[in-house]
VMD Tcl script that draws the C-alpha trace (Angstrom):
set ca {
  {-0.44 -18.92 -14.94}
  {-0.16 -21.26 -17.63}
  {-3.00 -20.91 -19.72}
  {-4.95 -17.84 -20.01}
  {-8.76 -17.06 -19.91}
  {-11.00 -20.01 -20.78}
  {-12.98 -20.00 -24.35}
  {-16.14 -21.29 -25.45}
  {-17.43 -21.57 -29.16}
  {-18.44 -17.66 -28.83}
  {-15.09 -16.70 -27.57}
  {-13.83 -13.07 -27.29}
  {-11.12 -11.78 -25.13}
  {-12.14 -11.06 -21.68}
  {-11.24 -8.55 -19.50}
  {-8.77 -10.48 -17.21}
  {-6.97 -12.82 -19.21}
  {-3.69 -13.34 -17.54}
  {-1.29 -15.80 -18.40}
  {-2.48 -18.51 -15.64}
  {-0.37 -18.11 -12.59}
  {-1.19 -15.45 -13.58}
  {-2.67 -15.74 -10.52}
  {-5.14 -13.03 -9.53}
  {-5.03 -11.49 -6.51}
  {-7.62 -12.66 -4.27}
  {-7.69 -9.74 -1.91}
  {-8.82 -7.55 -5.37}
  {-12.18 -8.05 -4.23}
  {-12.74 -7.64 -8.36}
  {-10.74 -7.24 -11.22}
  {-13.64 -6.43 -13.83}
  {-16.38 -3.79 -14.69}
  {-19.55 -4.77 -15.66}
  {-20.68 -3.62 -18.83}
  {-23.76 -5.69 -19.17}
  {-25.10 -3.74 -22.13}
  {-21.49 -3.43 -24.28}
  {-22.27 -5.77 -27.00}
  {-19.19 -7.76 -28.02}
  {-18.00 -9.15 -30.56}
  {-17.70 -12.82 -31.41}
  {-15.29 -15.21 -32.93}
  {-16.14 -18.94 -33.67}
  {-13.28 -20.90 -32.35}
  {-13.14 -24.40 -34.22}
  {-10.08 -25.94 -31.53}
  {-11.78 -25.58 -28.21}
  {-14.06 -28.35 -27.12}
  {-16.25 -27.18 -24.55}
  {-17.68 -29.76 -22.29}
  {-21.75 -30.42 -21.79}
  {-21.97 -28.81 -18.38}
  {-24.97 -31.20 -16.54}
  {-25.43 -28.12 -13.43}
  {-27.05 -30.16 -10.45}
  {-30.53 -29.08 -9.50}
  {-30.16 -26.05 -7.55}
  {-31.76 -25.03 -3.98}
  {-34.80 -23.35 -4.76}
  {-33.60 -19.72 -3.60}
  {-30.70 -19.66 -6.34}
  {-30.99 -19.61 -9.99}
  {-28.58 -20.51 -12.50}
  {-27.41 -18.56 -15.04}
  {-29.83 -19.29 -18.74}
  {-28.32 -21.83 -20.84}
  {-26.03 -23.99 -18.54}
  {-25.85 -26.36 -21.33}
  {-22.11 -25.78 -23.74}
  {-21.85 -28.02 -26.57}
  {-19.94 -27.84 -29.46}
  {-19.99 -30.42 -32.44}
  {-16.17 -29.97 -33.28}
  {-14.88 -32.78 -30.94}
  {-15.90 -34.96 -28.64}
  {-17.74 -33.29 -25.46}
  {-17.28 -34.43 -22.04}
  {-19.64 -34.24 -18.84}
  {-18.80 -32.36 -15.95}
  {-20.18 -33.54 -12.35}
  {-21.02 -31.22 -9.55}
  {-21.61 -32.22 -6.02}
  {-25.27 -32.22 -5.20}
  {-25.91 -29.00 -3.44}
  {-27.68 -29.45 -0.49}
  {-31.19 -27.52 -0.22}
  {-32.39 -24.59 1.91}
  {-33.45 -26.39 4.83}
  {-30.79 -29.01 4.91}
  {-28.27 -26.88 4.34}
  {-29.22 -24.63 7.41}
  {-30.25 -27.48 9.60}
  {-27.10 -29.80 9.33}
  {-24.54 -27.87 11.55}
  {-25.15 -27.67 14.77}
  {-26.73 -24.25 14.90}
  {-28.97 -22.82 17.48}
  {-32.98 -20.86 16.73}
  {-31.04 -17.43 16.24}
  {-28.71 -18.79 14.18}
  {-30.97 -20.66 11.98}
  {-33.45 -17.86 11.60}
  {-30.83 -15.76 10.75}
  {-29.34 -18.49 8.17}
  {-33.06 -18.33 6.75}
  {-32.97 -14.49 6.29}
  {-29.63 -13.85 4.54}
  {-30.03 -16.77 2.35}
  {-33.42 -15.15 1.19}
  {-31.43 -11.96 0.57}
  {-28.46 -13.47 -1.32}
  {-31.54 -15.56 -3.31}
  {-32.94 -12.23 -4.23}
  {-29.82 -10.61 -5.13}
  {-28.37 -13.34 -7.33}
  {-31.99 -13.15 -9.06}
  {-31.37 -9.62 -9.58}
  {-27.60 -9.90 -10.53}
  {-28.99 -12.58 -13.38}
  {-31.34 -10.65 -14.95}
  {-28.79 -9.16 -16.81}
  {-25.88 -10.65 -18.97}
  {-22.87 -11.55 -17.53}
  {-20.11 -9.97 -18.40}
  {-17.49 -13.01 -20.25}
  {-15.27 -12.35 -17.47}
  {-18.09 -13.52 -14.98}
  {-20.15 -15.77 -17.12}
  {-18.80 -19.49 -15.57}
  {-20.31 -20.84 -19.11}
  {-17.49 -18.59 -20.85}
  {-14.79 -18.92 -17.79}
  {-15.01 -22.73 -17.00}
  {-16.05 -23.97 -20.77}
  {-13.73 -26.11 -22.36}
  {-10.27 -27.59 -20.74}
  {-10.54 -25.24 -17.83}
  {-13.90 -26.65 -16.85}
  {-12.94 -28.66 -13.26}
  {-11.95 -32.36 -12.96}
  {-13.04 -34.60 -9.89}
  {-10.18 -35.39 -7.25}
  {-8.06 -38.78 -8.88}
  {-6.69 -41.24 -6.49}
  {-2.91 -42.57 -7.76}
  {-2.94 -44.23 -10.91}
  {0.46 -46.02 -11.21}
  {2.29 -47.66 -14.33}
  {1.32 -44.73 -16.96}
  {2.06 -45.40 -20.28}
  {4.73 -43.53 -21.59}
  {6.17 -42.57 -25.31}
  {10.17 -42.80 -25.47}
  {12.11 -43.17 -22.25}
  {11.67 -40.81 -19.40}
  {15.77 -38.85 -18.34}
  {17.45 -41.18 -15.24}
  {17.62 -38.01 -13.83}
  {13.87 -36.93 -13.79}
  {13.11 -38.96 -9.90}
  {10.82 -37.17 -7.67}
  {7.26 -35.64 -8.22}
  {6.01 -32.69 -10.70}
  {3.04 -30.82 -8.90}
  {1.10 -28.23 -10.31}
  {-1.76 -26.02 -9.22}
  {-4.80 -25.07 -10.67}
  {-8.13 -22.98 -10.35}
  {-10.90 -25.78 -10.14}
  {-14.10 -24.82 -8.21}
  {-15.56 -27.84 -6.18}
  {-19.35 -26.45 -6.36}
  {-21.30 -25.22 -9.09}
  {-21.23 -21.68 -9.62}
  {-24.68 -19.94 -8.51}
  {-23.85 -16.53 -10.06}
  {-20.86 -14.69 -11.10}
  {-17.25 -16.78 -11.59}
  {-13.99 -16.10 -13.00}
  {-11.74 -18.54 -13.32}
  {-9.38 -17.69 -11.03}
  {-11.91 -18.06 -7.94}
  {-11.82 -22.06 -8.14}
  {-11.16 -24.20 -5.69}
  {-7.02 -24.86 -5.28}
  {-6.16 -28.53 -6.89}
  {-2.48 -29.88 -6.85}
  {-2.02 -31.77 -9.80}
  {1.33 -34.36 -8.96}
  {2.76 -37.03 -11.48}
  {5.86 -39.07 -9.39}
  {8.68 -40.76 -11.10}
  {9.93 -43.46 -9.62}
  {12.73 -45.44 -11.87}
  {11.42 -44.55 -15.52}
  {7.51 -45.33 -14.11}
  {5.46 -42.94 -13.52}
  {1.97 -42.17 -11.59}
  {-0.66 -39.69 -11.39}
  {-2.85 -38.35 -9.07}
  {-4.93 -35.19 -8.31}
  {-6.50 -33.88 -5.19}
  {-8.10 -30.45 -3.58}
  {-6.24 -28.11 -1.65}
  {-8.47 -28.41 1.55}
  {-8.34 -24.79 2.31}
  {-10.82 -23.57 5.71}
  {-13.12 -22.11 2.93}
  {-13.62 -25.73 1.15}
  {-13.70 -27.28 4.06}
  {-16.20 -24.64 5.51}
  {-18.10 -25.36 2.21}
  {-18.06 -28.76 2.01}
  {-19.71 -29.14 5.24}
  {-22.37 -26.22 3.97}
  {-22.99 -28.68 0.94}
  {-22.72 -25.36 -1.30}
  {-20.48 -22.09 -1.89}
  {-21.03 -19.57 0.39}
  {-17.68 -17.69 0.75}
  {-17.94 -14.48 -2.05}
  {-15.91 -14.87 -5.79}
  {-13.05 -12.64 -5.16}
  {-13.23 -11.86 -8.92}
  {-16.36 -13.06 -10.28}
  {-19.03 -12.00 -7.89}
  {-17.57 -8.50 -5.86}
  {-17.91 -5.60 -8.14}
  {-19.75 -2.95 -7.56}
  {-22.99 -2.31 -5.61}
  {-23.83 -5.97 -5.77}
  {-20.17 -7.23 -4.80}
  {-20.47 -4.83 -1.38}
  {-23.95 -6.14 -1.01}
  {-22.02 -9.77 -0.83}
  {-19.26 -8.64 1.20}
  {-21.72 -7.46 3.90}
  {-24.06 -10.92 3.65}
  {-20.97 -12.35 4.37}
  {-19.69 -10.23 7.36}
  {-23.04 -10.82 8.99}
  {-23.04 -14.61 8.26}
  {-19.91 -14.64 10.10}
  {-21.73 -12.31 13.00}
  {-23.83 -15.25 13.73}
  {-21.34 -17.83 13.76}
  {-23.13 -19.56 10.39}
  {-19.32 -19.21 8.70}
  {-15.96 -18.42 10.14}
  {-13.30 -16.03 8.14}
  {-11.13 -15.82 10.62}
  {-9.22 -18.57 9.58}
  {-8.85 -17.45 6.38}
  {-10.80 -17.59 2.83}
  {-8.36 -18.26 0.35}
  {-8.43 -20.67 -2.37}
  {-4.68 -21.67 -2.43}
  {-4.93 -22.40 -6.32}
  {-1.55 -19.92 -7.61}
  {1.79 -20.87 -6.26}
  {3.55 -23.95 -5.25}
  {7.06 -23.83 -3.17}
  {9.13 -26.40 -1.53}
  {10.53 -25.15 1.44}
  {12.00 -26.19 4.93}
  {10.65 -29.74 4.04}
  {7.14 -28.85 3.11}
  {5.27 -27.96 0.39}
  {3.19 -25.11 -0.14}
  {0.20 -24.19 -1.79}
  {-0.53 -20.40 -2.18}
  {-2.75 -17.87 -3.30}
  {-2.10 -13.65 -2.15}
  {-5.33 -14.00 0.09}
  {-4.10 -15.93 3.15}
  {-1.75 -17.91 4.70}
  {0.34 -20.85 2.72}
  {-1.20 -24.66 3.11}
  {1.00 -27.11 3.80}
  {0.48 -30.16 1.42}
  {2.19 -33.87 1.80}
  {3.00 -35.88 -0.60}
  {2.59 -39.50 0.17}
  {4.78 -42.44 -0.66}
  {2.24 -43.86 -2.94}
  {2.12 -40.37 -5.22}
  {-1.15 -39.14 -3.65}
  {-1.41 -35.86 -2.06}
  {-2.93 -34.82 1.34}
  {-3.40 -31.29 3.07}
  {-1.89 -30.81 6.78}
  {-3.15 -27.70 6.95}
  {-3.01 -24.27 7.24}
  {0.82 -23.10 7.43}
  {1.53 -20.01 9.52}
  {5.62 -20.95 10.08}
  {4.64 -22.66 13.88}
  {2.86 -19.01 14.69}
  {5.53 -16.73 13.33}
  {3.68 -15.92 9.95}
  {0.58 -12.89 10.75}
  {-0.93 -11.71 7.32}
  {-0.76 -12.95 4.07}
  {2.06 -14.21 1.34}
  {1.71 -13.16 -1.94}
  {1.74 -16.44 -4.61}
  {5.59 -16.02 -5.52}
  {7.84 -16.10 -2.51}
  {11.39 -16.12 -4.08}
  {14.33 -19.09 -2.92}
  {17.50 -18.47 -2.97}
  {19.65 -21.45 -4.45}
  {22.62 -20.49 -2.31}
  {21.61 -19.40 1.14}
  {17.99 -21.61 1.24}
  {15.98 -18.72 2.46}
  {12.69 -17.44 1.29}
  {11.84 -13.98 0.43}
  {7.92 -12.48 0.56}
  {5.56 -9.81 0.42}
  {2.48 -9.85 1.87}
  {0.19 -6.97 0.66}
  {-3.30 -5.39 2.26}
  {-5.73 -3.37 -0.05}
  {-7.57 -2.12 3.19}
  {-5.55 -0.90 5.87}
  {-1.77 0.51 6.14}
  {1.36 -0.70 6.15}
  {-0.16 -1.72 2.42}
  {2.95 -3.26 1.41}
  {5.27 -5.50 3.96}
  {8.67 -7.63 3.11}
  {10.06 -10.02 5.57}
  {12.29 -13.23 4.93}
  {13.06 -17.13 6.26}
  {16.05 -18.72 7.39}
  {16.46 -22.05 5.43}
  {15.18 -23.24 8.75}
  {11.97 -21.40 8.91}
  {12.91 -18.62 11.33}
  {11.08 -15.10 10.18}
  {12.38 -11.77 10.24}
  {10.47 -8.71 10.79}
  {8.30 -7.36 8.83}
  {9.63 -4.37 6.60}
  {7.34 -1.69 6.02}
  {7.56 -0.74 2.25}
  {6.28 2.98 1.88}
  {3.55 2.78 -0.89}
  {1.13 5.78 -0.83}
  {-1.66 3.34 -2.40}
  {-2.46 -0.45 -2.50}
  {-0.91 -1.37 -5.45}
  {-1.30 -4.74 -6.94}
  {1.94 -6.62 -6.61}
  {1.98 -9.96 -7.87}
  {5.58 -10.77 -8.13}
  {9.39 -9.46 -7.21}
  {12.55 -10.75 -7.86}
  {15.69 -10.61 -5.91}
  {19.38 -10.84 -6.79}
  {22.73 -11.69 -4.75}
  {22.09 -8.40 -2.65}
  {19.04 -7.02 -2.92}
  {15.22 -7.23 -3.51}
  {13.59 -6.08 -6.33}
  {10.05 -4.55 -5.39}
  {7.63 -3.08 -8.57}
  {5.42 -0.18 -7.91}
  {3.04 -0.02 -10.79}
  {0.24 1.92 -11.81}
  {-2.51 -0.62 -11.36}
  {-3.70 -0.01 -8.07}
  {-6.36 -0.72 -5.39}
  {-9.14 1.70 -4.86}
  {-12.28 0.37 -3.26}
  {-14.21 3.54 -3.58}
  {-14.80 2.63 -6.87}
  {-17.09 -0.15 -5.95}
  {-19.16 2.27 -4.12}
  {-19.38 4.19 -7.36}
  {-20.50 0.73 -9.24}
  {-17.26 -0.27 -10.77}
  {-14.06 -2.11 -9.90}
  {-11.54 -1.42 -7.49}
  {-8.34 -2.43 -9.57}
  {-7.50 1.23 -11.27}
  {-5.42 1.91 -13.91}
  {-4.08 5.27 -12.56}
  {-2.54 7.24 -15.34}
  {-0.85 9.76 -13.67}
  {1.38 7.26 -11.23}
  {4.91 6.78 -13.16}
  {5.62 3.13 -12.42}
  {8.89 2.62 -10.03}
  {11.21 -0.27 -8.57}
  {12.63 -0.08 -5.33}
  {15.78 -1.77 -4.47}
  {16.06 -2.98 -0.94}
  {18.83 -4.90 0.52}
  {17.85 -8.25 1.49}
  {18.61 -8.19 5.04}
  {17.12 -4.49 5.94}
  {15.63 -3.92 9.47}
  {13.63 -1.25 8.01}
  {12.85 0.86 4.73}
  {15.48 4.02 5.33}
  {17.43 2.28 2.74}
  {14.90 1.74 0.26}
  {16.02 3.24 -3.54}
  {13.42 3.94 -5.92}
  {13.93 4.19 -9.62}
  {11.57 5.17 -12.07}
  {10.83 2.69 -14.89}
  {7.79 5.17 -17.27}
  {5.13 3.01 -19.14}
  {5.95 -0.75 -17.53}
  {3.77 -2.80 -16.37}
  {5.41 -6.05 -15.67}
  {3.04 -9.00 -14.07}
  {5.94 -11.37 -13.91}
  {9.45 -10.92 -13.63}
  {11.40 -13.63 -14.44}
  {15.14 -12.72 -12.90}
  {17.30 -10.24 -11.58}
  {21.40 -9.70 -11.30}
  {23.81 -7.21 -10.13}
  {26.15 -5.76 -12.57}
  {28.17 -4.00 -10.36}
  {30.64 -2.47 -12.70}
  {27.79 -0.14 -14.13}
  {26.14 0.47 -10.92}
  {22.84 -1.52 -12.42}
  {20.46 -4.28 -11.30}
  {19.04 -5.65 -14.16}
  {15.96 -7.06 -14.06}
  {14.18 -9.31 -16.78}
  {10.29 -9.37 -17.23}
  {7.76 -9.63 -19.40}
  {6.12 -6.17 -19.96}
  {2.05 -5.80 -21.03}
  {0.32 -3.26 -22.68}
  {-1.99 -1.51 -21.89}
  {-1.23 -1.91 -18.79}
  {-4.99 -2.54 -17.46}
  {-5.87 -4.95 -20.42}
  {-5.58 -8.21 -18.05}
  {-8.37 -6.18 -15.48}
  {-10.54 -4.57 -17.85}
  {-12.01 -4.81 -21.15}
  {-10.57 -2.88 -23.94}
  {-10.53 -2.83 -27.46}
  {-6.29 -2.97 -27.98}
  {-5.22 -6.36 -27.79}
  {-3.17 -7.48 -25.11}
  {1.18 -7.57 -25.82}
  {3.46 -9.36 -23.25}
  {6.76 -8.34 -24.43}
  {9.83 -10.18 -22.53}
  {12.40 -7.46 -21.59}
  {15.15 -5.85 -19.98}
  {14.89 -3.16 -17.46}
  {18.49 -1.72 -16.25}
  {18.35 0.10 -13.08}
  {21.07 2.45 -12.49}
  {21.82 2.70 -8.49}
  {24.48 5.69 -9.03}
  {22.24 7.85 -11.40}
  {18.54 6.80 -10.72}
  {17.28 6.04 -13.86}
  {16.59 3.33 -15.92}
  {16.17 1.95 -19.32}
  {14.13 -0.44 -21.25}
  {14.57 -2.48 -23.98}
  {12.37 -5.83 -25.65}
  {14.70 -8.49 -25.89}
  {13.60 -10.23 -28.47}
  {14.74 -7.81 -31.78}
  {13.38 -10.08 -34.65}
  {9.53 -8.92 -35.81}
  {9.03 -12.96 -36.74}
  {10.34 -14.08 -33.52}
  {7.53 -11.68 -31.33}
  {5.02 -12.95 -29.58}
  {3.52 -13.05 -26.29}
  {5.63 -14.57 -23.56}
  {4.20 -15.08 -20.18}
  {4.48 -17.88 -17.48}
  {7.75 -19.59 -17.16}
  {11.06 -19.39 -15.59}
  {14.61 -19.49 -15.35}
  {16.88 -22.00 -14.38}
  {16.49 -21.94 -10.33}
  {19.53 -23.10 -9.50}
  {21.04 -19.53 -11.44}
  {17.93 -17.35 -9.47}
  {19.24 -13.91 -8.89}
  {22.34 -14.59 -10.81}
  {23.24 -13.29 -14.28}
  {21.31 -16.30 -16.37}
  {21.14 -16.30 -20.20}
  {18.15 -18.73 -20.57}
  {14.83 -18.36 -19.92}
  {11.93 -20.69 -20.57}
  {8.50 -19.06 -21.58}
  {5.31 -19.97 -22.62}
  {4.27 -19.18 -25.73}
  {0.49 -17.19 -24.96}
  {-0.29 -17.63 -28.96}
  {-3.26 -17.73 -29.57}
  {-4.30 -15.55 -27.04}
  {-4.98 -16.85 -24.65}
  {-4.24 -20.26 -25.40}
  {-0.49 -21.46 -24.60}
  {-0.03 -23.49 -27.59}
  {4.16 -24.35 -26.28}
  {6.96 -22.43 -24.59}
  {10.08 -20.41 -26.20}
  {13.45 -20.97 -25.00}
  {15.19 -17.00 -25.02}
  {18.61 -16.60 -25.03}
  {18.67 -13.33 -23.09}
  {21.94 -11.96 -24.49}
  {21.63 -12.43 -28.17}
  {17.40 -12.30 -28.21}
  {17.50 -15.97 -30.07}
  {14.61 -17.76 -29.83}
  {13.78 -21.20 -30.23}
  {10.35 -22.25 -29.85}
  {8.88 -26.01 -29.43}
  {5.08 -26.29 -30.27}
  {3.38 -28.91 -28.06}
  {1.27 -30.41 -30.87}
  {-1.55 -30.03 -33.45}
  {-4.65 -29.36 -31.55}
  {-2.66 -29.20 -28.14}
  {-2.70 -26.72 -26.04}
  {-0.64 -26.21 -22.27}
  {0.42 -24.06 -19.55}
  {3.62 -23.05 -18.00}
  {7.16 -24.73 -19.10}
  {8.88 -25.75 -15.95}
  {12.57 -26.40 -15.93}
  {14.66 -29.12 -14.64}
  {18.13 -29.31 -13.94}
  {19.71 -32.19 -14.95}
  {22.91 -31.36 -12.53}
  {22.96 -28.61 -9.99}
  {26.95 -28.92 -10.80}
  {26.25 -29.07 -14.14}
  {28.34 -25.81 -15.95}
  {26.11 -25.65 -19.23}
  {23.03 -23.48 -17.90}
  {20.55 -25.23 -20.24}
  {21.21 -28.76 -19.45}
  {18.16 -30.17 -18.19}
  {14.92 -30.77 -19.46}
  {10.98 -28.89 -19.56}
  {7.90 -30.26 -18.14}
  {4.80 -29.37 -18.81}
  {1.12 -30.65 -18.71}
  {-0.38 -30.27 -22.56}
  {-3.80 -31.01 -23.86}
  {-5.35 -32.43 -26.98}
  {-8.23 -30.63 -27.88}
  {-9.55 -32.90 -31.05}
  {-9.03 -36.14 -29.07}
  {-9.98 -34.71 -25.14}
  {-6.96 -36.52 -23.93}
  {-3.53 -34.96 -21.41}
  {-0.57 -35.71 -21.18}
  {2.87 -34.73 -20.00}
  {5.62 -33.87 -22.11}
  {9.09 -34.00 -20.86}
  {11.71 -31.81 -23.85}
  {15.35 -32.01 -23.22}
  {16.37 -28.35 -23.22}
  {19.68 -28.41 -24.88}
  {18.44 -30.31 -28.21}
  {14.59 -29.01 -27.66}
  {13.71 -32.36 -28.68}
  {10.61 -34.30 -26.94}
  {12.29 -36.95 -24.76}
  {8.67 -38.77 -23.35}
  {5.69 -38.63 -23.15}
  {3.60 -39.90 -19.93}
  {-0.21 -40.51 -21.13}
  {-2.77 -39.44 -18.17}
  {-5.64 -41.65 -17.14}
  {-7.36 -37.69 -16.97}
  {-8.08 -34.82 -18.22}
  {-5.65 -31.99 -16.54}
  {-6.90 -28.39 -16.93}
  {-5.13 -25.70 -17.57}
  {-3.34 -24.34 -14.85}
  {-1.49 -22.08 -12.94}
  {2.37 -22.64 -11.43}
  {4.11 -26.11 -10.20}
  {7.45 -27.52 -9.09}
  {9.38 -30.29 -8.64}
  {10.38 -32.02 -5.27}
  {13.53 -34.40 -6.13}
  {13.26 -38.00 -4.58}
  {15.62 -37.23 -1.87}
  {13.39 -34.04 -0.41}
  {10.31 -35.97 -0.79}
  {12.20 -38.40 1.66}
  {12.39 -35.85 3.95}
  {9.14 -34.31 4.32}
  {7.75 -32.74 7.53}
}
mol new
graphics top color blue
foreach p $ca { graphics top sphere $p radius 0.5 }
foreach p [lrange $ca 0 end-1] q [lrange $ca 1 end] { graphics top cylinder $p $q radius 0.2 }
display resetview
């Protein structure tokens, strides 16, 4: 993710603050505890500008959280408009539903009425208060048609043609209870570059649970993080469920938001999140952006992808997991021919759901983590949250060759006390027997789930994996106490993914949990050189741009990345030539960009070629 956890002017660190693509997984059901009587701690925070939040007027069965109003007199404050939600009888009247189906509509919306009544008679937790989560630059941002001819500081590289998209969390409704951050609405974010111009546009990923919504004139589909926890989150699940028994919503294709990952693949573009299928999303010739729809590989794809399917520069094919918190197999694998063709599924032997988030893969082999955070939804039953830290699981990575038919060959090595929600590479070193694997390791290991009084450390590292002896070691790259500090959304360079690489490009989550510019690591020496985006700015993930795929200097290329000025409420994107970490341009926005999650880029001649 690019940016972490949203602040307001009575900011503390919340449970789940992942670095933004650090994206959540939406099939968590909840990531957070309520501890509505804990009282916390507060810190003024004189950078963040958190917007005047004007909430609609609400049906008369829901009630808004007290004091929807955020206002701070640091900076200059900016509105936020949400759709008008339609009201009780319109919004059960409009579809074409039969007596049944609108008495029923009647009776479950007087039950979810009661229960958000109930669930806001208590505090929010800051991980589920949307004043807290969607304050500031993560509060949402209308859809932007193309605006072409940007202004732009310096002179943007010959070799930067094509489009830079980004995704994002931005939820199209207002909240009527519990929201984290990460349960907004998917929005691609895409500035083109056509001949040193550029334009910029923004739309919504129009996922079968926005669309579903839209036509509702109001949320209905249950917060995967911010709403189901505990009693209360089961109580939604099951309104939900029987909404769906009387043909008033329909999950069968799908609830996800899309808002995490973006890949270019077989001539499409994808937008993902770990709860459902990919969603195939065109860009046009004019810049803008427009969903086809639902993506299930012409019928071949069955469950979901996780946000971070891997591409291999050399062969073209994509590697995934697709995980399930409910049922077995928990954990699957299965690849695509750089023509789309699926394998089968390989069953990864897992003895609980355990949240996986990312893998890597080298030459040979996939890399799969096993950590100790894992799934257990008795927990909600018991009040609390189904993401566990289990202490007595020693954390393991299996190593799988890439084109297995099955799991017999599956080695597992044991990697004690890591808990790695990204990992940025992996290489064969075949002369020692070792894959090594670099990632950025947090502790504790449940401080991006749950509330806890040790602050958060993402520490970039290297894990060695020895294939001959089964065991491993661990080491933090970066030696230098000065140099430390949280590292977290970012990448290599993808032309080198799964080879031995000796750059990678980081942001820089300081101050938590505010990316205030990335880190370029030299992964053999631990060197770091760091570029700061700007007094008062603020951004998200560094992506990196070859200048050359036959270039032979790994670092020749350049970093994009979407930054934000805090004092003046203005974004921008920077573009930093990589070798010289100097700021080449910079492209003024005609909006304000949130922070986000992950993005690509789709070179001129792919965009050509589209599906």
């Amino acid at each position: 993710m690019a940016s972490t956890t949203p602040a307001s002017n009575t900011w503390i660190k919340p449970k789940i603050s992942m670095p933004r693509d650090l994206a959540y997984s939406s099939n968590s059901i909840s990531l957070l505890k309520k501890q509505s009587n804990r009282q916390l701690p507060t810190i003024n925070s004189s950078l963040q500008a958190p917007p005047i939040l004007h909430f609609p007027k609400q049906s008369p069965n829901y009630q808004t959280p007290k004091t929807s109003t955020i206002s701070t007199s640091t900076s200059k404050p900016t509105t936020i408009s949400y759709p008008k939600q339609e009201n009780h009888s319109s919004s059960i009247t409009s579809p074409q539903w039969n007596l049944v189906q609108k008495a029923a509509a009647m009776a479950l919306d007087a039950v979810e009425s009661a229960l958000t009544k109930h669930e806001l008679q208590h505090p929010l937790p800051k991980t589920a208060d949307p004043r807290v989560q969607i304050s500031g630059n993560f509060a949402p941002v209308p859809e932007n048609p193309v605006s072409h001819s940007l202004p732009v500081n310096g002179k943007i590289p010959e070799c930067v043609q094509g489009v830079y998209v980004r995704n994002g969390a931005n939820p199209l409704f207002e909240p009527t209870a519990g929201h984290h951050f990460f349960d907004g609405d998917g929005m691609v974010h895409a500035v083109q570059f056509k001949n040193g111009s550029a334009s910029y546009a923004c739309r919504f990923t129009e996922t079968e649970r926005l669309v579903q919504e839209k036509a509702l004139g109001r949320p209905v589909f249950p917060k995967a993080i911010g709403e189901l926890h505990g009693h209360s989150g089961i109580a939604r699940l099951m309104l939900f469920y029987a909404r769906g028994l009387f043909g008033l919503v329909d999950h069968s294709k799908g609830t996800g938001v899309a808002n995490a990952g973006l890949v270019y693949f077989n001539n499409r573009l994808l937008a993902m999140s770990e709860d459902d299928l990919p969603y195939h999303v065109r860009v046009t010739p004019t810049g803008d952006l427009k969903t086809a729809g639902r993506f299930d590989f012409d019928g071949q794809l069955k469950s979901t992808m996780i946000a971070h399917p891997k591409l291999d520069p050399v062969s073209g094919e994509l590697f995934a997991l697709s995980y399930d918190v409910i049922q077995k197999p928990y954990l699957k694998y299965f690849r695509f021919s750089k023509n789309g063709e699926k394998s089968n599924d390989v069953e990864i032997p897992v003895e609980d759901p355990t949240m996986m988030h990312d893998f890597a893969i080298t030459e040979k082999f996939v890399i799969i983590p096993d950590q100790q955070v894992v799934f257990k939804m008795s927990e909600m039953i018991r009040g609390g949250s189904p993401v566990v830290y289990d202490k007595n699981k020693v954390s393991r990575f299996g190593v799988l060759d890439k084109y297995a038919k099955d799991g017999e060959g599956l080695k597992w090595v044991q990697v004690p006390d890591c808990f790695c929600f990204h990992l940025w590479n992996a290489w064969e070193e075949p002369e020692t027997d070792e894959i090594v694997v670099i990632g950025s390791c947090m502790t504790p290991p449940d401080s991006i789930f749950n509330e806890c009084d040790e602050g958060l450390k993402s520490v970039l590292s290297e894990i060695r994996l020895n294939l001959k002896t089964g065991k491993s070691t661990r080491r933090a790259i970066i030696q230098k106490e000065e140099d430390q500090v949280n590292l977290e959304a970012g990448m290599v360079n993808r032309n080198k993914l799964g080879r031995k690489t000796r750059f990678a490009y980081l942001a820089i989550a300081e101050p938590w949990p505010k990316v205030s510019g990335f880190a370029k690591v030299d992964l053999f020496t631990g060197e770091v050189e760091k570029f700061i985006y700007g007094d008062n700015k603020y951004g998200g993930e560094p992506l990196f741009l070859p200048r050359d795929p036959n270039s032979k200097a790994e670092d020749d290329g350049y970093i994009l990345a979407f930054v934000h000025n805090e004092k003046e409420w203005k974004s921008e994107l920077q573009i930093v030539n990589a070798m010289t970490m100097k700021l080449e341009a910079t492209v003024k926005l005609p909006t304000r960009v949130p922070y986000g999650f992950h993005g690509t880029f789709i070179n001129a001649k792919d965009l050509a070629n589209q599906a």
